[in-house]
C-alpha positions as CSV (number, residue, x, y, z in Angstrom):
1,X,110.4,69.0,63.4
2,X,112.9,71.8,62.2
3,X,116.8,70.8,63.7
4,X,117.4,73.6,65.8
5,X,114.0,72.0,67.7
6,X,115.4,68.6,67.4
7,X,118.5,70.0,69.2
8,X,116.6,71.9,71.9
9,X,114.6,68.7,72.7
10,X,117.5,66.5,72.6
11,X,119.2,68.7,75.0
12,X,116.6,68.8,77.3
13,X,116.0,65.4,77.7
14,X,120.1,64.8,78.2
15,X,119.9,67.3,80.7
16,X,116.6,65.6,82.7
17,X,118.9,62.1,82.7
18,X,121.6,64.1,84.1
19,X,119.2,65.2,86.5
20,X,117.9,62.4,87.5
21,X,121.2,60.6,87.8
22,X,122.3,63.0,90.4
23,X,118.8,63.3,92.3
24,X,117.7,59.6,91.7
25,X,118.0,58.3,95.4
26,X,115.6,61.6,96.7
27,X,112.6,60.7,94.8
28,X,113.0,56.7,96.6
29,X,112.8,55.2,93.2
30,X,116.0,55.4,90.2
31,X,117.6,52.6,88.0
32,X,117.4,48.6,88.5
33,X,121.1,49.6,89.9
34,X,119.9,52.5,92.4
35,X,117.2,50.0,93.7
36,X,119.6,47.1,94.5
37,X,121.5,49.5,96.6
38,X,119.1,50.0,98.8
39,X,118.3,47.1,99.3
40,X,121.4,46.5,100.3
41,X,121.3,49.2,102.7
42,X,118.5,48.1,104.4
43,X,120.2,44.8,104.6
44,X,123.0,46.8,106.2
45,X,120.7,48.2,108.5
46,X,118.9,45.0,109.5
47,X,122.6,43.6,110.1
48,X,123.7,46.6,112.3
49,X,123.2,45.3,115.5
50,X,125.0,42.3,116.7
51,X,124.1,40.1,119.7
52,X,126.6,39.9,122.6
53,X,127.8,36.3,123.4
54,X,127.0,35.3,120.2
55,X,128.4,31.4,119.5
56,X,128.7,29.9,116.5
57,X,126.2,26.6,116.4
58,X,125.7,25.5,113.4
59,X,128.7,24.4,112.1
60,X,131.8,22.1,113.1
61,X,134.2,25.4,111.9
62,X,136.0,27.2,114.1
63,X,135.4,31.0,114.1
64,X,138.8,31.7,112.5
65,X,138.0,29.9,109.6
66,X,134.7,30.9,108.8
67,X,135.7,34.3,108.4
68,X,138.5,33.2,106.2
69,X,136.5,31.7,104.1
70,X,134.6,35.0,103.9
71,X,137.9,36.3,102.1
72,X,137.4,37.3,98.3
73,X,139.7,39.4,95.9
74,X,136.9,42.5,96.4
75,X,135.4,42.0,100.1
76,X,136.9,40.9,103.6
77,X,133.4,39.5,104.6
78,X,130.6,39.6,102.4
79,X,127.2,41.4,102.7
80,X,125.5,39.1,104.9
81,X,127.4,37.7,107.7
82,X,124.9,35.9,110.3
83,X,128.2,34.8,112.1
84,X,129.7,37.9,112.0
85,X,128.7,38.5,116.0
86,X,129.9,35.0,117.1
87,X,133.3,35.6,115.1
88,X,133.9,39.0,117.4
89,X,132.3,37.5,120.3
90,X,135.1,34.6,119.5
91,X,137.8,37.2,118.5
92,X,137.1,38.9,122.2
93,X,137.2,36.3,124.3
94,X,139.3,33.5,123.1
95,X,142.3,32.6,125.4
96,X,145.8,34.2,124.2
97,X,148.1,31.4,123.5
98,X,150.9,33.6,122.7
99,X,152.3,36.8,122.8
100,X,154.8,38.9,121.2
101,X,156.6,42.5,119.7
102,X,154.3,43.5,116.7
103,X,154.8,43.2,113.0
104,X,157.6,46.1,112.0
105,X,156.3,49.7,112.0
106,X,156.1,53.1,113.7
107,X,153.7,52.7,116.5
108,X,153.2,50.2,119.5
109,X,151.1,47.0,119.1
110,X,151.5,43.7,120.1
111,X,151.0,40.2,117.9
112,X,148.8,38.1,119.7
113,X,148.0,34.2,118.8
114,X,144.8,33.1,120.0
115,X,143.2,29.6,120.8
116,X,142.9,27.5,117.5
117,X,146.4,29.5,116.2
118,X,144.3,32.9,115.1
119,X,147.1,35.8,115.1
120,X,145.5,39.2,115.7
121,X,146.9,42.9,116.2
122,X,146.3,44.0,120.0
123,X,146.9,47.8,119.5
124,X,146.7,49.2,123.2
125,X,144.6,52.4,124.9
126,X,147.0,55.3,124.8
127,X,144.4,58.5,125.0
128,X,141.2,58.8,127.1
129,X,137.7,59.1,125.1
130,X,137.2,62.7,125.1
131,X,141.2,63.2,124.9
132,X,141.8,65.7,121.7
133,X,145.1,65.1,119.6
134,X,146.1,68.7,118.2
135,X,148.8,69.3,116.2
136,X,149.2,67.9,112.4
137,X,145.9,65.6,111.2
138,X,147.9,62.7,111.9
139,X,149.5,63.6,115.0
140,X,149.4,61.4,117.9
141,X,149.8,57.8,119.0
142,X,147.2,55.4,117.7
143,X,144.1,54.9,118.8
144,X,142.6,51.8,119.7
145,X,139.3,52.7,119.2
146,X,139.5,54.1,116.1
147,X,140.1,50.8,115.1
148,X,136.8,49.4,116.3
149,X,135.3,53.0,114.8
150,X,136.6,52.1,111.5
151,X,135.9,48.8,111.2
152,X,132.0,49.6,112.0
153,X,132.1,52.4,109.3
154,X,133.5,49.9,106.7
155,X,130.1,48.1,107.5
156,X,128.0,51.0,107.3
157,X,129.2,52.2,104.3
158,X,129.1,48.9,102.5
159,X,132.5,48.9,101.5
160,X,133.6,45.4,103.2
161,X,137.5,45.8,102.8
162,X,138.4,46.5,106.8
163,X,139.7,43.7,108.5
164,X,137.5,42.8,111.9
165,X,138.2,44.1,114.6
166,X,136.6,44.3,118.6
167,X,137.5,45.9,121.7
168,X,139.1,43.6,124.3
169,X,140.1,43.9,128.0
170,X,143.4,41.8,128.6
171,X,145.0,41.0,132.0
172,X,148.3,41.8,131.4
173,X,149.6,39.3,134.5
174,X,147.4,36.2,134.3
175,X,146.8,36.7,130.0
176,X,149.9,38.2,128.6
177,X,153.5,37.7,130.4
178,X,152.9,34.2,131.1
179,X,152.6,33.4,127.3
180,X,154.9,35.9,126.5
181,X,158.2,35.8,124.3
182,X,161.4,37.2,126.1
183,X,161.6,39.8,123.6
184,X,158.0,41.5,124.5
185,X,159.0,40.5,128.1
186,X,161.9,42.4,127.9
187,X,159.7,45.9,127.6
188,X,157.7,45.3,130.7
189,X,158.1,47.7,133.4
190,X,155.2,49.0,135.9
191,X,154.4,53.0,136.6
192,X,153.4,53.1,140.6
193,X,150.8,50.4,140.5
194,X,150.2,49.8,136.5
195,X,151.8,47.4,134.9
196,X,152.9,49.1,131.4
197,X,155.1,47.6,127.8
198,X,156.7,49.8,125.1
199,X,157.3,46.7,123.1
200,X,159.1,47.7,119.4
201,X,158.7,49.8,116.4
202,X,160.2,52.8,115.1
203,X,159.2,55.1,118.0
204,X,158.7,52.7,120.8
205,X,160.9,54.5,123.6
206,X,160.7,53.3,127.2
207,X,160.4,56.7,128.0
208,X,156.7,56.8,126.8
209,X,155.1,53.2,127.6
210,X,151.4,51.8,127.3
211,X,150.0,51.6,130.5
212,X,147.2,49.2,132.0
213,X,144.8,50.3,134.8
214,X,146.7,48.1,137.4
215,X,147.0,44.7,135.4
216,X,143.9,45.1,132.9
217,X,144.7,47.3,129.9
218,X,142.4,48.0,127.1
219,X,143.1,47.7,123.3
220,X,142.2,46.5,120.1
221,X,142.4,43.3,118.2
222,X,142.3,42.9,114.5
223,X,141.8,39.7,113.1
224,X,144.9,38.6,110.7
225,X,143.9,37.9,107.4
226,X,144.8,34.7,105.9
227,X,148.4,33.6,105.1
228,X,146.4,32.4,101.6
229,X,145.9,35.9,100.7
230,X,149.7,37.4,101.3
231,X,149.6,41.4,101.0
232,X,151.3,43.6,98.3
233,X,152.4,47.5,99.8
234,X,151.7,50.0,97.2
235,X,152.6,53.5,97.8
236,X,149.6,56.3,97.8
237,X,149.1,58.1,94.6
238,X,148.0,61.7,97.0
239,X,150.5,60.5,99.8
240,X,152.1,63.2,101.9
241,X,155.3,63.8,102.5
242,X,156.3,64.3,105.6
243,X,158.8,66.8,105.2
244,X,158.2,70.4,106.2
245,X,158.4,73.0,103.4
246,X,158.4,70.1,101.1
247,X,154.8,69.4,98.6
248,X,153.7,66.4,97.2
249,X,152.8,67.0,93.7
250,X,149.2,66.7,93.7
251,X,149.3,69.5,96.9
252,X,150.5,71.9,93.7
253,X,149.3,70.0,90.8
254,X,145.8,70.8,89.7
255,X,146.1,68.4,86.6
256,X,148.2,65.3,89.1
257,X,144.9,63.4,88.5
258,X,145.1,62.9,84.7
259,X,148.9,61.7,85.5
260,X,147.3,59.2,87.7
261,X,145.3,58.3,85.2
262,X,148.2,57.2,82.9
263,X,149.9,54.3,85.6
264,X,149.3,51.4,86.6
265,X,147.0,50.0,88.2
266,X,144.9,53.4,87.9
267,X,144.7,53.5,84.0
268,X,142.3,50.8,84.2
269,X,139.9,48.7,86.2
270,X,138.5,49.7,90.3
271,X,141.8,50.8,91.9
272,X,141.1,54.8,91.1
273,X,137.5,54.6,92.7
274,X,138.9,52.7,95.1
275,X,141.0,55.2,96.5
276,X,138.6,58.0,95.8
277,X,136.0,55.4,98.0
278,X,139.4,55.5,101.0
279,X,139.6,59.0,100.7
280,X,136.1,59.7,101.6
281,X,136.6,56.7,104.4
282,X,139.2,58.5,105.7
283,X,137.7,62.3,105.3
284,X,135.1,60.7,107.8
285,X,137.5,59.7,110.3
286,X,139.8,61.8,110.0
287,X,142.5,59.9,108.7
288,X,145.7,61.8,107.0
289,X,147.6,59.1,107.4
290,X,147.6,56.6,104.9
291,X,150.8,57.0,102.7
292,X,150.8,53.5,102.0
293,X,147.9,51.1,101.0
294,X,147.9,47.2,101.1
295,X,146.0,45.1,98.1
296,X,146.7,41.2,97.8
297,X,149.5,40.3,95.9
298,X,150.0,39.8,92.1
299,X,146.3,41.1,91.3
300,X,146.9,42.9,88.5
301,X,145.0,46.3,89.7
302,X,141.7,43.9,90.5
303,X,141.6,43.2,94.3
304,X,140.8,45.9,96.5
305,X,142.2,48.3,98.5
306,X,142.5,46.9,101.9
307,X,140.9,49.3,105.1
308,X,144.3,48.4,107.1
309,X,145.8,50.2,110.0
310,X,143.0,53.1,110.5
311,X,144.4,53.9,114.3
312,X,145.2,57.2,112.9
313,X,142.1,58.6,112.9
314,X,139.2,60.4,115.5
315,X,142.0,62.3,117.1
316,X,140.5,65.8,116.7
317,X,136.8,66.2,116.1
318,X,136.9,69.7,115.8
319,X,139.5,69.3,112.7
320,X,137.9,69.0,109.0
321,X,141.1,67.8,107.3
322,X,140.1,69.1,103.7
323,X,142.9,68.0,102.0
324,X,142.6,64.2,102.7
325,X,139.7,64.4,99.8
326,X,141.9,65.6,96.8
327,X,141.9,62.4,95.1
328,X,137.9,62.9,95.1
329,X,138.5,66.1,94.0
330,X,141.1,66.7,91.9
331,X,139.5,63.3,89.9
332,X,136.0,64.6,90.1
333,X,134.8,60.8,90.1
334,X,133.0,58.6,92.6
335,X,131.3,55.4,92.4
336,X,127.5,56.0,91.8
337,X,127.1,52.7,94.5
338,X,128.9,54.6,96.8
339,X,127.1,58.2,95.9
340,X,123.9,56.1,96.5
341,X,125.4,55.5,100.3
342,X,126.5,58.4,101.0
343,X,122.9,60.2,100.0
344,X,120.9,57.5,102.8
345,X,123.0,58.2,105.7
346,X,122.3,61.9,105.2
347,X,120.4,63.9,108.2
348,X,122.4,62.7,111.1
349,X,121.4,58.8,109.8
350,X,125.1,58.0,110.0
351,X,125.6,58.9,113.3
352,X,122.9,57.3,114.6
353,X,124.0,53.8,112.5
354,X,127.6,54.3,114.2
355,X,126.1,54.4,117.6
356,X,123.7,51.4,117.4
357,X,126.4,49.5,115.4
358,X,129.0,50.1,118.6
359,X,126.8,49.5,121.3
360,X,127.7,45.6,121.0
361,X,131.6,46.6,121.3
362,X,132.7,45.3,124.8
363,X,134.7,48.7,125.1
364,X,131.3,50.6,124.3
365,X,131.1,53.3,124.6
366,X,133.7,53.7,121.9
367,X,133.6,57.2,120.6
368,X,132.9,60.2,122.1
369,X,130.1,62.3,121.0
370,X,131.8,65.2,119.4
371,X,133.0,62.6,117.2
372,X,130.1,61.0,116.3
373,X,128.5,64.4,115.3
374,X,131.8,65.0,113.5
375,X,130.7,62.3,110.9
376,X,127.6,63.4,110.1
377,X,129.4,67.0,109.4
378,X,131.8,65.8,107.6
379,X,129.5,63.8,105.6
380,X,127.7,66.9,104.4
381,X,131.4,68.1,103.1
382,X,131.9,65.0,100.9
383,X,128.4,65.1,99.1
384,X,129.1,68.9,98.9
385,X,132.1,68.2,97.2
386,X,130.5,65.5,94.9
387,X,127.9,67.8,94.0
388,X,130.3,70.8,93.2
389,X,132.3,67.9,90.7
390,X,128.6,66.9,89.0
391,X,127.8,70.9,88.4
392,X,131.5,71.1,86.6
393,X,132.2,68.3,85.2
394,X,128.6,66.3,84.4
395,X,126.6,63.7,86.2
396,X,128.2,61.1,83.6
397,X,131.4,61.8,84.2
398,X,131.3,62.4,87.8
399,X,128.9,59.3,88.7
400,X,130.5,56.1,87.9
401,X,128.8,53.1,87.1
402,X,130.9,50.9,89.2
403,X,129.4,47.6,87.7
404,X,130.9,48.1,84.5
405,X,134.9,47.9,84.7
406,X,136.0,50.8,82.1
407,X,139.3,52.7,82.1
408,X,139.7,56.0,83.7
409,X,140.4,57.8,80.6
């Protein structure tokens, strides 16, 4: 065979590979790799619902300290969690032994510690269900339920690095005040015949208060991780600003990506595609928040990037926040586990697992529908995006192999 032939064949079979690299989940079949995700998706899916009043039975553990046993440098709780029901059931119904002003921040929450000394977040309901937040992306109070949203979507999307969270009801009279420090106490007031707190963070004002339905307000908990696995705050590589009329670099930057590359923990290791992986979590949500992430401390790059404080997020379903997906890309990279994902919950399938994975919440129905049908859109953005990346860049270097720990080079 002349050269020029051996050149035209040799092409043609790179190009098939490429091919069927980016096409692999739509014929069913793929790579050993592209097979075990599936799997693991079905798994996922067999998982999805969760029984309500779930116990734990078979062991002498308390709840609290199964899931922190769950706790590993790359996963809050790991792919199959039989417990996982009875440790939410637990987490939303356990009595509050204590009650205080949240961990420093901007927005109001509450530090709860529960039977068996469990601290949790108790983020309280500020906006009603079909209540939409205009203004900036991450305009707004928090919202509670976004919490329990984003906390489900972790599952879905197999990612495992959210906290757990559930949906509570707490009687502010007979649950809260009498366990309550004099500092929390000390925000109290009542609005006609509610019973309201603007506890204290950065803009907690009395003036604008959390208010409970008479004595019973509805929030958020999120379990605390454990004190064994202490937190380090990093600052966001494609963080905004914050200051009008003033850019971050990568907002002007089309080459900020290959800077990236060169700190940190991004030169090497699974911090990039980690935060690629949180930018298309929070595209979904709508989260344009995070300017901060958390990791555990002293890990060199090699933990994860923990799903914390997501309460930013299904405030406008109407709003496609482009911009929250320029690490994915400016980068052009994406892990191919996570491309393999993102292609099975395609044709409204991640809708439908958001709704069947909520129903257990005992503030179902979490999310309104324009929000639900707001993922499945934006869905179709982020493997449009990932699509335009492989037709630039290459399959190869847009589809990473995220079982082999290379540096981003």
């Amino acid at each position: 065979m002349k050269l020029k032939q051996r050149v035209v064949v040799l092409v043609a079979v790179l190009l098939l590979l490429g091919l069927a690299k980016l096409f692999l989940l739509d014929g069913g079949e793929g790579s050993a790799a592209s097979r075990r995700d599936l799997r693991a998706f079905r798994k996922m899916e067999a998982g999805l619902s969760l029984s309500r009043g779930a116990r734990l039975t078979h062991t002498l553990q308390s709840p609290w300290e199964v899931a922190g046993q769950w706790v590993g440098p790359r996963e809050v709780y790991p792919e199959e969690t039989p417990e996982l029901a009875a440790v939410l059931t637990a987490l939303g119904t356990a009595r509050v032994e204590r009650a205080d002003v949240g961990y420093k921040g901007t927005q109001l929450k509450a530090l709860l510690v529960l039977d068996g000394g469990q601290k949790v977040v108790f983020k309280p309901k500020r906006y009603s269900r079909d209540y939409m937040v205009e203004g900036e992306p991450y305009a707004g109070y928090d919202r509670h339920n976004a919490e329990v949203a984003a906390f489900h979507l972790d599952r879905i999307l197999g990612f495992r690095r959210a906290p757990l969270v559930v949906g509570r009801f707490v009687n502010l009279r007979t649950e809260i005040k009498p366990v309550a420090t004099d500092q929390l106490l000390s925000t109290f007031l009542m609005q006609g015949n509610n019973s309201c707190f603007y506890g204290k963070c950065y803009y907690c004002r009395e003036s604008e208060p959390a208010c409970a339905e008479g004595e019973n307000m509805e929030g958020s908990l999120t379990l605390w991780l454990p004190d064994v696995w202490p937190l380090q705050k990093h600052r966001h590589p494609w963080g905004r600003t914050y200051r009008e009329g003033k850019l971050a670099r990568w907002e002007y930057d089309e080459s900020y990506c290959d800077a990236v590359k060169k700190m940190p923990p991004y030169d090497a290791g699974p911090r990039l595609l980690d935060v690629i992986d949180t930018a298309i979590f929070d595209y979904l949500i709508g989260n344009a928040d995070r300017h901060h992430y958390e990791s555990f401390q002293d890990d060199g790059g090699a933990s994860m990037l923990i799903l914390l404080d997501n309460a930013k997020s299904f405030g406008n379903a109407a709003l496609d926040e482009r911009s929250i997906l320029a690490s994915l890309y400016q980068c052009c990279m994406v892990r191919m586990s996570t491309w393999n994902r993102l292609n099975l919950l395609r044709a409204g399938a991640l809708s439908s697992a958001m709704r069947q994975a909520l129903t257990f919440d005992p503030i179902n129905p979490v999310l309104a529908e324009p929000h639900l049908a707001a993922l499945d859109r934006r869905l179709s953005g982020v493997i449009a995006t990932i699509r335009q990346c492989v037709e630039s860049q290459g399959p190869d270097s847009t589809l990473i192999e995220d079982r082999l720990n290379l540096p981003h080079s």
